[in-house]
N, C-alpha and C positions, 0 to 999 in steps of 0.2 A: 512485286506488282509488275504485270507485263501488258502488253496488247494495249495503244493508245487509239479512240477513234479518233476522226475528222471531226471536227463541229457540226452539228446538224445546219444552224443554223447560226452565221458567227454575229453576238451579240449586234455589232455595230449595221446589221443587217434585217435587223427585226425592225419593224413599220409598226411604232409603237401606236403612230395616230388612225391608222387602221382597224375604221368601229367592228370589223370584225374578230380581230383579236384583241381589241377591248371588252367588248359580249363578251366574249369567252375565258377573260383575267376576268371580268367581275360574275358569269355564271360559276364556274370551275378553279378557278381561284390560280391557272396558269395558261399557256399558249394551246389551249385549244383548236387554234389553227393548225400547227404543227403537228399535234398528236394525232389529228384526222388525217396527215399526211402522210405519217409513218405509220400507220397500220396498227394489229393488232398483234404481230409480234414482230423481235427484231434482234439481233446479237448486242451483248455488251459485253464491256472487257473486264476479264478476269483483275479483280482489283486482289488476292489475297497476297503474302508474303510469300515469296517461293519455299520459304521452311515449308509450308501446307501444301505443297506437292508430296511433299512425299510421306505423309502419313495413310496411314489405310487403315480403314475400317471394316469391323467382321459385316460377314453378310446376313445374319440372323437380328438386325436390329430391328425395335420397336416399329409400329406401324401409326402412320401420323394423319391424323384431320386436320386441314387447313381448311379454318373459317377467317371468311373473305366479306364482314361487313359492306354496305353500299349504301348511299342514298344521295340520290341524283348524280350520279357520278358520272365522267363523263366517259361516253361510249367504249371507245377504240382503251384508252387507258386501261379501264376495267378489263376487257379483253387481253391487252397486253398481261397484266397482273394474273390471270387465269393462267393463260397457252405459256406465261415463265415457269409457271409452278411442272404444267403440266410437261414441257419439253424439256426442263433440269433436275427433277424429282425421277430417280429409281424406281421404277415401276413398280416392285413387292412394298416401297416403304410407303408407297402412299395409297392408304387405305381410301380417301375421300376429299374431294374441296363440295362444302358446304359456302354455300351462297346465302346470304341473307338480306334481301331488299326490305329495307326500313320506309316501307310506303313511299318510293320513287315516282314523281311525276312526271317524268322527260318519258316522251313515247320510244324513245330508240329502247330503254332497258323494259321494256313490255314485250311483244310480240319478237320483232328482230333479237332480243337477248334470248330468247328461247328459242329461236332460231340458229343462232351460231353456238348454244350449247349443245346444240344438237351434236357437231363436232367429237363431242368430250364425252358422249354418250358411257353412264357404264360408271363414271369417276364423279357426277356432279351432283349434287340437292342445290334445286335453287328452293328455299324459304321465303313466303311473301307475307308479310307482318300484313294485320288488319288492320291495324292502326299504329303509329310512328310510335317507336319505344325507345328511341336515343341509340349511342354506341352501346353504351355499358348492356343495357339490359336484352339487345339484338344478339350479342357475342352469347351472351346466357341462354336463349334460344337456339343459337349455333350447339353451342355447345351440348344442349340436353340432347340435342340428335346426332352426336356423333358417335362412333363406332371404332374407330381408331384408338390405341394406345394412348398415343400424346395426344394435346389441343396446339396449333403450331396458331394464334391468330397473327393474322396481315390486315395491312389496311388496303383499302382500293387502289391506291395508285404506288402499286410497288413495282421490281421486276427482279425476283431470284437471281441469285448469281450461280457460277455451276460448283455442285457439290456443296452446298447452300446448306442441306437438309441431315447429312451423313453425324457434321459434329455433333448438332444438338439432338438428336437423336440418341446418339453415343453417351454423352455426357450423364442425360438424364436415365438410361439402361444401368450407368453405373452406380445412379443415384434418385430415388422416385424423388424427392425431396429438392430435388437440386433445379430451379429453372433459369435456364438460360437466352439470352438474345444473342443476334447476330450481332457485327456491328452495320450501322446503319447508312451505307454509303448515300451520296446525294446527287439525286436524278433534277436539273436544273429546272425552275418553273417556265423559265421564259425561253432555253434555246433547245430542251428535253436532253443534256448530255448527261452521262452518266459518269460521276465524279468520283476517284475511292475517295474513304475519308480517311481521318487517323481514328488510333486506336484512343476510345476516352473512357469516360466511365459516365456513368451517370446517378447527379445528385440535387437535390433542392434547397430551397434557401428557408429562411423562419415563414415567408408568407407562402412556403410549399408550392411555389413554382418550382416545375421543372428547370434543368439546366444541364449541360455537359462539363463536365470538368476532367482534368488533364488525367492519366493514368501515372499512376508512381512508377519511373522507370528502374527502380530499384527490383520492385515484382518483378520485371521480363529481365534485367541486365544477369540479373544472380540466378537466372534459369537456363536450363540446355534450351528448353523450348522457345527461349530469349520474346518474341515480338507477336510470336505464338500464343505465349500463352494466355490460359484462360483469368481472363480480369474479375475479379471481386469489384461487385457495382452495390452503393446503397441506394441506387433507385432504380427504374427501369425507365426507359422514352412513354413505356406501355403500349402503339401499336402494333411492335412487331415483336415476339417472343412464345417459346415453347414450355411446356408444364405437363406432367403425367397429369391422364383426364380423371384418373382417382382420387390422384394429390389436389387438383381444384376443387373438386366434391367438398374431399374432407377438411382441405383450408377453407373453406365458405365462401365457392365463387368469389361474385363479381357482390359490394353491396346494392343492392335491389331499390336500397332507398338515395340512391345518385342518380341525376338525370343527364340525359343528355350524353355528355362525356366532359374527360375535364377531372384532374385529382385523386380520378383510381387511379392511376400508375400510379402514385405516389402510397396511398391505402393500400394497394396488393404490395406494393414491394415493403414497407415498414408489417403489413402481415406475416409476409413471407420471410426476414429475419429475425424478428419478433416471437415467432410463433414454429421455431425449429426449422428452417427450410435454408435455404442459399440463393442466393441468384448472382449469376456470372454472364460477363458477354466474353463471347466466343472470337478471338479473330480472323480466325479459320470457315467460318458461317459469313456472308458476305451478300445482304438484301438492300439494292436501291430504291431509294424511295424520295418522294414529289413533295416540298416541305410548301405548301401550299400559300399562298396571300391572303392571309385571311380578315375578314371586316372584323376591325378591332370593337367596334359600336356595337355589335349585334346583343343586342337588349335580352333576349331571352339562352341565349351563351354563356355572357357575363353572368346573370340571375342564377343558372346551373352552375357554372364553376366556383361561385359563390357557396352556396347551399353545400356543394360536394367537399369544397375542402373543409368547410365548415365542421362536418361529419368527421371528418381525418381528424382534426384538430381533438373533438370532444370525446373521441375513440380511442385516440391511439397517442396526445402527447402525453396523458398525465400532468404533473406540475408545469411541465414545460409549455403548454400553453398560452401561457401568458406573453410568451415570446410569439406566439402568432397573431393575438390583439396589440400586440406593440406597434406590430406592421401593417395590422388592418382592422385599426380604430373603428371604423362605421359597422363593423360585421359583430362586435361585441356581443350587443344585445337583438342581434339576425335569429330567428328558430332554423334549423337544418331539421327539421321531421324528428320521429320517432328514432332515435337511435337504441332503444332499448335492446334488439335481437342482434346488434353485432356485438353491442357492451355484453351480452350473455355468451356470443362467440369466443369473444376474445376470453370470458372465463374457463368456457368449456376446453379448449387447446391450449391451457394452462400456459400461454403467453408470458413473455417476461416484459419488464419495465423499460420505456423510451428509454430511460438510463441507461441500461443495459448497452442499448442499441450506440447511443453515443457515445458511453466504453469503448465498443467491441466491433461497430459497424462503421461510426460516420463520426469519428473524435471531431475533424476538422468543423463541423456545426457546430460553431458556439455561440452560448448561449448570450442572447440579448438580452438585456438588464433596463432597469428606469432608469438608471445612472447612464446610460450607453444614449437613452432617447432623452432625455435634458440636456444632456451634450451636444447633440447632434442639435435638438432644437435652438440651444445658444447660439452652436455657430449659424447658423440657417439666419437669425436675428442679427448678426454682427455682419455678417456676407450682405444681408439686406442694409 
């Protein structure tokens, strides 16, 4: 890793009680001040390992659609996540960025965003939903209009790093089957600096939250490609990651009956080794992104994240479900909709058993028992 910036703005500097960047942490969910003041684009520093200099990639690789969900996001960011893609992306490899506004109400991403894509003339679709359809099912409309090889989705407030696009590209040329993410360096909410991360992996827990978890250093130590190489993930973050646009077809997208967003990463990636495919992060691919402050309260969130995992649960743990009502008593007897047409999914792509997956994929998730939650509730009674 090389190239360290300046702080933009150094923490102990930031006028927290400043109802203008207050607005803007509770519109936007970070310093909004800030990001109107750096513009719409701007350099970050090369975060990879210097082993990743020197690899090279052919120049006949696949051709990539990057869908670029939105909804009310805020200005300049949005812009910055554009003009990254567009001024770190290889001109032959990138076939398109598809825009998709999820019925945005802020007037800047109406008139003035078709203005400044004007710019980009040649490279962009902007998509305007007629009525709000969530992440999940926004990305599915990105996606039915793309044109490109692979589907590379980003979320709105990201900013490519350079050569960003080449691995996973590469990887998946090798393998239609194989989807891979970057790793996901962190671009700060409140001073906008661009952080690298470490290499980790990603994995969830029995109530199918997401999480990060440490990478086995045995993988990279016992490798020439040592820090390099490419990490074995049982789950994906899910909004940054590439997939051939054939291989989503025939894995069965996104499920259609989740709202909002919230619990498909978790449902694509137990599909995707479940169901013959691979998913690795890359650490040679290198995409900062805005981990936002989000309202823990918001009632109709919760209600979807709910409902979605809900869906994972009655799809894809088999017996092992039981381990997910351990962790989340009130959801028990919750309906998640129709799941009929993914349960006929999962037959048709002659899928193998969550057991499998916790052989072969993610040993370390073990399994929670009644014996484990009477325990726990004792102590919980003797603590008290």
């Amino acid at each position: 890793m090389r190239l360290c910036l300046a702080p933009l703005t150094p923490p102990d500097e930031i006028d927290f009680s400043n109802p203008e960047f207050l607005e803007g942490l509770v519109q936007y969910g970070f310093n909004a001040v800030l990001s109107r003041r750096l513009g719409v684009e701007r350099q970050v520093p090369d975060s990879r390992d210097e082993i990743c200099l020197a690899k090279h990639y052919p120049p006949n690789l696949p051709t990539a659609s990057i869908i670029i969900c939105f909804y009310n996001e805020e200005f300049n960011t949005l812009l910055r996540t554009v003009s990254s893609v567009m001024n770190r992306t290889p001109y032959p490899f990138l076939e398109e960025i598809i825009l998709v506004d999820d019925m945005s109400e802020i007037d800047d991403l109406k008139e003035q965003l078709n203005y400044h894509l004007e710019l980009f003339r040649g490279k962009i679709k902007l998509i305007r939903n007629k009525k709000r359809e969530g992440l999940i099912r926004s990305r599915m409309i990105g996606a039915s209009r793309a044109s490109g090889d692979i589907l590379v989705f980003l979320d709105s407030h990201c900013e490519v790093n350079i050569v960003w696009l080449e691995p996973l590209l590469h990887a998946i040329a090798t393998d239609h089957k194989m989807v891979v993410c970057p790793v996901i360096d962190v671009i700060d909410d409140f001073t906008l600096d661009y952080k690298a991360a470490p290499v980790v992996r990603g994995a969830f827990d029995w109530s199918l939250s997401f999480r990060w978890d440490n990478a086995f250093s045995s993988e990279m130590d016992d490798d020439p490609e040592g820090p390099t190489k490419p990490i074995r993930s049982p789950a994906m973050a899910g909004g940054i990651f590439a997939i051939h646009r054939h291989y989503f077809n025939e894995l069965g997208q996104y499920d259609k009956g989740m709202d909002l967003w919230g619990g498909e990463n978790v449902e694509l990636s137990l599909r995707i080794w479940m169901c013959g495919g691979q998913l690795f992060i890359l650490p040679c691919s290198r995409v900062g992104h805005i981990i936002k402050t989000q309202n823990k309260n918001n009632l109709g969130f919760n209600k979807a994240l709910s409902k979605n995992t809900l869906r994972v649960a009655h799809v894809w743990l088999d017996e092992y479900k039981e381990n997910f009502f351990l962790q989340r008593p009130s959801l028990r007897y919750v309906s998640c909709g129709n799941i009929t047409e993914r349960v006929e999914l999962r037959k048709r792509l002659g899928c193998k058993s969550f057991q499998w997956y916790l052989d072969n994929v993610f040993p370390e998730l073990e399994p929670f028992t009644q014996t484990d939650e009477k325990d726990k509730q004792s102590f919980s009674l003797i603590k008290g």
